[in-house]
N, CA, C and O atoms as CSV, one atom per row, in Angstrom:
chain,resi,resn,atom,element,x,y,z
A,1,UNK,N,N,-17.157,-17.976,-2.795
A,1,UNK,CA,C,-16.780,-16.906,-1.905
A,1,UNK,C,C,-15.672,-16.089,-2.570
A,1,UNK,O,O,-14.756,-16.752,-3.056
A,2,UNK,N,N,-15.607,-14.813,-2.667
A,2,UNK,CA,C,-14.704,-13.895,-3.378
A,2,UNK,C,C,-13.307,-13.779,-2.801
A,2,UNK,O,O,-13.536,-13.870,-1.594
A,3,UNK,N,N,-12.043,-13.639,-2.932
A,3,UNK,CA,C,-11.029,-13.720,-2.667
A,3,UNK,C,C,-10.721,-12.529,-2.176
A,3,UNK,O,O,-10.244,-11.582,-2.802
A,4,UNK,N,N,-11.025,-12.588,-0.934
A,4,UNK,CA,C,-10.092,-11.123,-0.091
A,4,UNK,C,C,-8.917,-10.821,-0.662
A,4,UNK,O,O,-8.174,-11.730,-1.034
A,5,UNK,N,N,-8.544,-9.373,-0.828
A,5,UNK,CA,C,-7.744,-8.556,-1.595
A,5,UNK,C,C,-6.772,-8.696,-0.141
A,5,UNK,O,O,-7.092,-8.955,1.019
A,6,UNK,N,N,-5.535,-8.417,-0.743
A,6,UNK,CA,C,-4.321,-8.208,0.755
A,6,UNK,C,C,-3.460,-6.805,-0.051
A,6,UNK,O,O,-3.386,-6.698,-1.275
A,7,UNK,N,N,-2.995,-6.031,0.719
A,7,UNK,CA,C,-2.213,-5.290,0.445
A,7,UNK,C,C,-0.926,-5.443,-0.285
A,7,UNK,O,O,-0.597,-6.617,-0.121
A,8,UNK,N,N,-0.072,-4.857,-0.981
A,8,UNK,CA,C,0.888,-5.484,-1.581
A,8,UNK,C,C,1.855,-4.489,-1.921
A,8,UNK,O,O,1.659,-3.840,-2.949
A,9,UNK,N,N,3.023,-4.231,-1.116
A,9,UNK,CA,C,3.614,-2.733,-1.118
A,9,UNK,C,C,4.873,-3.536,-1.354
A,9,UNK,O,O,5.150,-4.632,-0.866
A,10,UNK,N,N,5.620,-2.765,-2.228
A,10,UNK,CA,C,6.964,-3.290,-3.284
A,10,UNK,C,C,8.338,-2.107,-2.245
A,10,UNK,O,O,8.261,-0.950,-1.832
A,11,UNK,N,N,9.379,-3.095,-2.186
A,11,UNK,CA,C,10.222,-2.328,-1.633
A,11,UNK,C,C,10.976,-1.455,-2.639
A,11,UNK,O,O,11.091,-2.113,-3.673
A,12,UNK,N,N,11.560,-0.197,-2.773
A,12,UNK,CA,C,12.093,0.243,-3.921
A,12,UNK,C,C,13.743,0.523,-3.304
A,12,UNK,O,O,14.177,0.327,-2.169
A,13,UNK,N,N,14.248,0.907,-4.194
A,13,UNK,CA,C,16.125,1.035,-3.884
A,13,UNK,C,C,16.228,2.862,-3.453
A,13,UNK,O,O,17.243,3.415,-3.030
A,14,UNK,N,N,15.487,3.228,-3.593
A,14,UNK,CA,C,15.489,4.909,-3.449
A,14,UNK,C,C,14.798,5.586,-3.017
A,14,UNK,O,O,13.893,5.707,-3.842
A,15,UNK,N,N,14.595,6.187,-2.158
A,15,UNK,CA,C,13.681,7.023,-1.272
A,15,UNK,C,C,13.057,7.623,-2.437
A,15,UNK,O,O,13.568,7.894,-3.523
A,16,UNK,N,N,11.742,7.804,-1.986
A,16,UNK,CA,C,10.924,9.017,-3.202
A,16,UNK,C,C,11.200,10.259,-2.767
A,16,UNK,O,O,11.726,10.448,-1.670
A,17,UNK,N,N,10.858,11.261,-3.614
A,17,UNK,CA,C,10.565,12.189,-4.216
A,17,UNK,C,C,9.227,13.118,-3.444
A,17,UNK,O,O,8.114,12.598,-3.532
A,18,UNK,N,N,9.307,14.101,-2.903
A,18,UNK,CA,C,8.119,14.448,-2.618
A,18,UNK,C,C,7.509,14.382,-3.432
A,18,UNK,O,O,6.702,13.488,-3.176
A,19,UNK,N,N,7.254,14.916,-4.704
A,19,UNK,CA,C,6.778,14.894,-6.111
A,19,UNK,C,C,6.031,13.689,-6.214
A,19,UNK,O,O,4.847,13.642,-6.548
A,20,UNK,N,N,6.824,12.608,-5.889
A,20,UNK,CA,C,6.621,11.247,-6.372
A,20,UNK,C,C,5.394,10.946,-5.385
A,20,UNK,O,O,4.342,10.564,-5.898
A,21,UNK,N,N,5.450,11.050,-4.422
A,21,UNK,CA,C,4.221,10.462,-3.501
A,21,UNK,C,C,3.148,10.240,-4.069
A,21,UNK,O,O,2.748,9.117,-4.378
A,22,UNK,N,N,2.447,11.508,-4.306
A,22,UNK,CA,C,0.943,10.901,-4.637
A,22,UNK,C,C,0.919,9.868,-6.121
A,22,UNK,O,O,-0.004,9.134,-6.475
A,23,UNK,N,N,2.057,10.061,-6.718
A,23,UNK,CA,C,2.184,8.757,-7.857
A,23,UNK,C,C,2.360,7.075,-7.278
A,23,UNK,O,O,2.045,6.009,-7.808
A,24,UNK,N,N,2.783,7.283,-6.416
A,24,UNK,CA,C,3.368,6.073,-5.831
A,24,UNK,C,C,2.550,5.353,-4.848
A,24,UNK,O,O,2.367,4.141,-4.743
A,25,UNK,N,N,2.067,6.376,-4.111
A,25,UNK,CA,C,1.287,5.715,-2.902
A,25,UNK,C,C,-0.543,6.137,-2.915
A,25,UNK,O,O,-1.208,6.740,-3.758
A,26,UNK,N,N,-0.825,5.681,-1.949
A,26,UNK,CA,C,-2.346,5.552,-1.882
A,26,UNK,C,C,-2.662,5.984,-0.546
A,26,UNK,O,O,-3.466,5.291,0.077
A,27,UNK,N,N,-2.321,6.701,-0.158
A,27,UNK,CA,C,-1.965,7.911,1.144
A,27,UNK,C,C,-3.239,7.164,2.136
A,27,UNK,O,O,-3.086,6.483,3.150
A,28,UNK,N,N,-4.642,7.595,1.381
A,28,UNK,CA,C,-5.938,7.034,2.365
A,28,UNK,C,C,-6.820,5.961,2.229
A,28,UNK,O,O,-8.036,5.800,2.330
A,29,UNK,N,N,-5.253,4.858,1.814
A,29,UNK,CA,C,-5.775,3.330,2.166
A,29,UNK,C,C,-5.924,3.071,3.543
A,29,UNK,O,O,-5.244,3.639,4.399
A,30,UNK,N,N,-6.748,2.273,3.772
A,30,UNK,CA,C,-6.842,1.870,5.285
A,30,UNK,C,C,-5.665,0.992,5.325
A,30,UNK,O,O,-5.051,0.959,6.392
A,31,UNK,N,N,-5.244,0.269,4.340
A,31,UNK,CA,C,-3.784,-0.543,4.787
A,31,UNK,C,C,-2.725,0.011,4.923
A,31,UNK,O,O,-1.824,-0.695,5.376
A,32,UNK,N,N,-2.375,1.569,4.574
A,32,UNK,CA,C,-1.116,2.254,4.575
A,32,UNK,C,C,-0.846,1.905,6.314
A,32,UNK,O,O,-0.385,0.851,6.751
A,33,UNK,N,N,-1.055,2.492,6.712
A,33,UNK,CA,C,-0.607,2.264,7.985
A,33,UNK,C,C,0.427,0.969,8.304
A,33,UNK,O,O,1.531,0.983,8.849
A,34,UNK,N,N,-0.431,-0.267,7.701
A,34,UNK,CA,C,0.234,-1.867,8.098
A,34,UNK,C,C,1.581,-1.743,6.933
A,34,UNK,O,O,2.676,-2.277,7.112
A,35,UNK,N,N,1.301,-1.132,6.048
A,35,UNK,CA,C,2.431,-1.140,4.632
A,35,UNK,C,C,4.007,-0.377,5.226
A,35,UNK,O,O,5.218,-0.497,5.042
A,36,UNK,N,N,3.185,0.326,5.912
A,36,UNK,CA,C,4.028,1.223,6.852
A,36,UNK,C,C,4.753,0.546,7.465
A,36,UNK,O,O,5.951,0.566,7.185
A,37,UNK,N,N,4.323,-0.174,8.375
A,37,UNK,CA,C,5.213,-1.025,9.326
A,37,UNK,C,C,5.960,-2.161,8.548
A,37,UNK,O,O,7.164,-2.311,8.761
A,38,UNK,N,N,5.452,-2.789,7.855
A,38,UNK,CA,C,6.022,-3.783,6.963
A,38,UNK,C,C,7.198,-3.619,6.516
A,38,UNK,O,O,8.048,-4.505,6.604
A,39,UNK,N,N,7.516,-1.952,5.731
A,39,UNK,CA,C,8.759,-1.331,5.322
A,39,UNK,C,C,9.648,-1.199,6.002
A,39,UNK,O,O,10.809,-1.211,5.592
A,40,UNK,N,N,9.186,-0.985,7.641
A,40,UNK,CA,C,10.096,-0.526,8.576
A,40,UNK,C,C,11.052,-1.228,8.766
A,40,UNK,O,O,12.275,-1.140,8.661
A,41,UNK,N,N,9.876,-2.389,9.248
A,41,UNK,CA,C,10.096,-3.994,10.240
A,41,UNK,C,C,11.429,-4.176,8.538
A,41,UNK,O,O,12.618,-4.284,8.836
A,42,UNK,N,N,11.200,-4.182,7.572
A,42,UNK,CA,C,12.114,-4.894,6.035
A,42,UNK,C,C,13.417,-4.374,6.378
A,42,UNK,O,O,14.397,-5.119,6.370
A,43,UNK,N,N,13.535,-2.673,6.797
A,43,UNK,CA,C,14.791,-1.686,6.540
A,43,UNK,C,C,14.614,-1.237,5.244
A,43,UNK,O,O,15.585,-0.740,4.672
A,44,UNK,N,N,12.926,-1.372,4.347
A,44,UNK,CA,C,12.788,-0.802,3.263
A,44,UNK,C,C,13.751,0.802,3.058
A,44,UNK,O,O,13.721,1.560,4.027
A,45,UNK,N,N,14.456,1.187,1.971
A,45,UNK,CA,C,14.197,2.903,1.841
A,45,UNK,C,C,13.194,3.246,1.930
A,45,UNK,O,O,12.946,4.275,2.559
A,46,UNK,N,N,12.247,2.521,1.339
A,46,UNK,CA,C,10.979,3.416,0.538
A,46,UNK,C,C,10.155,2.488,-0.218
A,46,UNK,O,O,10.605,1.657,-1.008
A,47,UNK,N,N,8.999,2.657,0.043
A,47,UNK,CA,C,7.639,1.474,-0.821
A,47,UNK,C,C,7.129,2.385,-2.064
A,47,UNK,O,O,7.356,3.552,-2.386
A,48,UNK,N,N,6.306,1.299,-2.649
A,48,UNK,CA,C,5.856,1.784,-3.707
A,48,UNK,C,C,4.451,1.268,-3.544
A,48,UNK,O,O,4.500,0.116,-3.112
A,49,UNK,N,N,3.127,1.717,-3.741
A,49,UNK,CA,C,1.622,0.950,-3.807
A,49,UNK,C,C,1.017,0.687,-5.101
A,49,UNK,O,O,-0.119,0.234,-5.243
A,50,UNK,N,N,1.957,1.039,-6.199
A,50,UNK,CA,C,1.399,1.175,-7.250
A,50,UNK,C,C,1.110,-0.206,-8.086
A,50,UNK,O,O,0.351,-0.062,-9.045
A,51,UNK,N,N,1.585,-1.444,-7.862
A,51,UNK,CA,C,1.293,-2.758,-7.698
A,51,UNK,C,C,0.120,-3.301,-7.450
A,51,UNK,O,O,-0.598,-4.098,-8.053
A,52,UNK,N,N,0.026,-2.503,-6.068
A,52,UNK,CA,C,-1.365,-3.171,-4.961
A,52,UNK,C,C,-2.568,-3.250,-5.602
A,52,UNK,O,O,-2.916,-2.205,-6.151
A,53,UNK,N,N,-3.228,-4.089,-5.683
A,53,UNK,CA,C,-4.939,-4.124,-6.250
A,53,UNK,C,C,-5.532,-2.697,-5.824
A,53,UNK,O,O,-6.220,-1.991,-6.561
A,54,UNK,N,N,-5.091,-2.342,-4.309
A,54,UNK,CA,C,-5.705,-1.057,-3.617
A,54,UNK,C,C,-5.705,0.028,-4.482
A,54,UNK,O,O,-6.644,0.581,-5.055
A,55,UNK,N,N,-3.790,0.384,-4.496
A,55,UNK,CA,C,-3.693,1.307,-5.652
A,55,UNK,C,C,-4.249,1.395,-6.671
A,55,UNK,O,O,-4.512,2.554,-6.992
A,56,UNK,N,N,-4.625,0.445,-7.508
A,56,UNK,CA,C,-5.240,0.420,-8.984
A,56,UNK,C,C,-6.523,0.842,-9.171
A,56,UNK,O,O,-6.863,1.349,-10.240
A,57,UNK,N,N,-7.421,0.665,-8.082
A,57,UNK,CA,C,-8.624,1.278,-7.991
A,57,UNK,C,C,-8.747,2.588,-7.456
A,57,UNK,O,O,-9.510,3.494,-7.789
A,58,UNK,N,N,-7.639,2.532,-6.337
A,58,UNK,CA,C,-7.510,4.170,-5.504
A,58,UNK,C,C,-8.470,4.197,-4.787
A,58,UNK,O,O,-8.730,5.203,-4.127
A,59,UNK,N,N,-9.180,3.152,-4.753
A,59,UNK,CA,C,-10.839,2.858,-4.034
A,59,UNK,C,C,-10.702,2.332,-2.810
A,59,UNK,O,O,-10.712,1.107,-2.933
A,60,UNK,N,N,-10.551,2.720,-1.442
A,60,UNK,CA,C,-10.756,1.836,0.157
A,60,UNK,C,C,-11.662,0.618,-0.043
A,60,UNK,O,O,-12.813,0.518,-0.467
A,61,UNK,N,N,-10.742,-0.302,0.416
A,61,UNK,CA,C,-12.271,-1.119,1.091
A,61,UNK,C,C,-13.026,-1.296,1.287
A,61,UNK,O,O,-12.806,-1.071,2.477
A,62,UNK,N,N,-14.450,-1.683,1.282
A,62,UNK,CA,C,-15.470,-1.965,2.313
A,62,UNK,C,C,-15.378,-2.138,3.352
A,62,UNK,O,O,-14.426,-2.755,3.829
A,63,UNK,N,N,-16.244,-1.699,3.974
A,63,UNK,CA,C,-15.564,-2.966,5.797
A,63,UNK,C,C,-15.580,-4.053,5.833
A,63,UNK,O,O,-16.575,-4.623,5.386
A,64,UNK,N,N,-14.376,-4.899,6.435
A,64,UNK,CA,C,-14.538,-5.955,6.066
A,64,UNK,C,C,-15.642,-7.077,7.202
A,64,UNK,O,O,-15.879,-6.903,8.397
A,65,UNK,N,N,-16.074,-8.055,6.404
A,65,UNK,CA,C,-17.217,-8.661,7.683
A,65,UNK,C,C,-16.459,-10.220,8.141
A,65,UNK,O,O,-15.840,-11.033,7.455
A,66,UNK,N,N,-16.692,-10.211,9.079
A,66,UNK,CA,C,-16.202,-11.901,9.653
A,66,UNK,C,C,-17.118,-13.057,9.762
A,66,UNK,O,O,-17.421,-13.711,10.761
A,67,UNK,N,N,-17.420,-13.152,8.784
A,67,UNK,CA,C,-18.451,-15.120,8.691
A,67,UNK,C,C,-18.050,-16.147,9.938
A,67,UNK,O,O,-18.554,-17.268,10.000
C-alpha cells in the first residue's frame, strides 16, 4: 500500500515578501488552507511550502479514497 503524502509547511523567522509568495508557497494546494491554520494555531510569522512533497510537484492530490 503506498504511503499517503502529509503536508509539511516549515515555520520561517520573517514574514515574506509579496514577491516571495509564489516562490514559497503552493497557493492551490488543497492543504493550504490546514497549513494555514497550523501557522496560526504555532504564532508562525510566516510558512514556507517549499519542503512539502506537495510543493515539489506543484501537483494537487488526487482525491483521496477511504478503504
Amino acid at each position: 500500500m503506498p504511503k499517503r503524502l502529509k503536508p509539511t509547511p516549515r515555520a520561517l523567522k520573517e514574514p515574506l515578501q509579496f514577491h516571495q509568495v509564489d516562490k514559497s508557497r503552493f497557493l492551490d494546494c488543497p492543504h493550504y488552507d490546514h497549513c494555514l491554520t497550523l501557522g496560526e494555531q504555532k504564532k508562525w510569522l510566516s510558512f514556507t511550502c517549499r519542503k512539502c512533497p506537495f510543493f515539489l510537484t506543484k501537483t494537487p492530490p488526487g482525491p483521496q479514497h477511504n478503504n
